[in-house]
N, C-alpha and C positions, 0 to 999 in steps of 0.2 A: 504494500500500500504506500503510494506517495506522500511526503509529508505534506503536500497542500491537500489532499483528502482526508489526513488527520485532523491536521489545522479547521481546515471548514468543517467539517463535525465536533471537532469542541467548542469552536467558535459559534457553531448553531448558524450558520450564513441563513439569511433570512433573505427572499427573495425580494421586499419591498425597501432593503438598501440599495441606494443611487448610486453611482461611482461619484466620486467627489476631485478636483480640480488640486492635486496634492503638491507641495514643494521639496523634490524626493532629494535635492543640493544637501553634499554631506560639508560638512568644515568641521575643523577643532581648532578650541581654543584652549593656549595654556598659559599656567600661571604658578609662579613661584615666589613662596615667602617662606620663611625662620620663622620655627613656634619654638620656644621654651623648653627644656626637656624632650622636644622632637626633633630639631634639627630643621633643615632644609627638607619644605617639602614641595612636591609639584603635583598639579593636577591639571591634568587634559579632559575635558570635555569635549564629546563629540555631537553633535545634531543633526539631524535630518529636519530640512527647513529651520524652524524656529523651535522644535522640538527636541531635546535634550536626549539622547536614546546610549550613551554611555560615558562613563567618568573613569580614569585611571587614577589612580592617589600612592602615590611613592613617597615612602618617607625610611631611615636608614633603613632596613633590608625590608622590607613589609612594601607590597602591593596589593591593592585593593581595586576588582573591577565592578562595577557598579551598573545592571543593568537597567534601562529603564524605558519604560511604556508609557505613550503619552506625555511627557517630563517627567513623570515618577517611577522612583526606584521599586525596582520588583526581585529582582533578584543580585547577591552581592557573593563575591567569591574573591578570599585573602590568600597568599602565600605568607605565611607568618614568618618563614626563617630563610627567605631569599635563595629557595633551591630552584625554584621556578615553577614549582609542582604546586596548584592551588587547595591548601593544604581542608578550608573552611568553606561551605558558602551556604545561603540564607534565603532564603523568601521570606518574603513582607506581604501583609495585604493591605486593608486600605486605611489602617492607621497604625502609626509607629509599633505600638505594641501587639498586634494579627501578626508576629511573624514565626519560625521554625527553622532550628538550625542542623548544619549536618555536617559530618566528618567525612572527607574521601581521605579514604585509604591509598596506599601504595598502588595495587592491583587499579584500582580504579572506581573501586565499587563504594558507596554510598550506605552512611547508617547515622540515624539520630542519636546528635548528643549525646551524652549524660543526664537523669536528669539535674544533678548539682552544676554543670555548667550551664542548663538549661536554664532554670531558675536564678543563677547568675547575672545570666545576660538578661532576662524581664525584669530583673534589682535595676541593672545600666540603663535598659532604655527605658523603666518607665522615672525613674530618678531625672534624666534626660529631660523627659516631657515636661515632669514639674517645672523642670525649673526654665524651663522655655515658655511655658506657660505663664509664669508668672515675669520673666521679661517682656511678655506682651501685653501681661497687665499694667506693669510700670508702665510701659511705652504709652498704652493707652490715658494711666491717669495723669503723664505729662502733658499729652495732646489736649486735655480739656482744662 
């Protein structure tokens, strides 16, 4: 079976979508700055049109690719120890905390966390949230 045959059956292709007039131009942009404790970091983003659709993030041996649909990130895969081999990677759904992580192994093959690092990372991002949240509350009762 073809993967576009796969694709439009999970996709549910519905006969009453129009084709739409799309801006398929790829570019990337990159950008480098020093964080504290991190060193020199870079990140390339790539877009399709005005659409955000990948990020790279290097910083000392750690790369981080950064899938993304629509502007947002959906899928994220690190090599933690700079062998080139992506050692983590993550799906997200539609808000910071909807996400699920996994380990590849050597072989190749795929298994969920732990759940102690599991429950880890839901500590980080939703700790994360808070406090973004509440910079946008400041932000807001500046503005008024």
């Amino acid at each position: 079976m073809s993967i576009i045959v796969v694709c439009l059956a999970v996709a549910g292709c519905r006969q009453s979508d129009t084709p739409q007039q799309i801006d398929a131009e790829i570019r990337t942009e990159s950008e480098e700055f020093t964080k504290p404790r991190v060193g020199k970091v870079r990140i390339d983003t790539t877009y399709r049109g005005d659409e955000r659709i990948l990020m790279v993030m290097s910083y000392s041996n750690v790369t981080t690719r950064t899938f993304c649909l629509h502007g947002t990130p959906m899928y994220v895969e690190s090599d933690e120890d700079g062998d080139g081999f992506f050692e983590s990677l993550m799906i997200s759904g539609e808000t910071m905390s909807d996400l699920e992580q996994f380990r590849r192994l050597p072989d190749g093959s795929v298994e969920p966390v732990s759940r102690e690092k599991y429950l880890e990372l839901k500590q980080k991002v939703d700790q994360a949230t808070e406090r973004m949240n509440q910079a946008f509350k400041d932000v807001e009762k500046e503005m008024q």
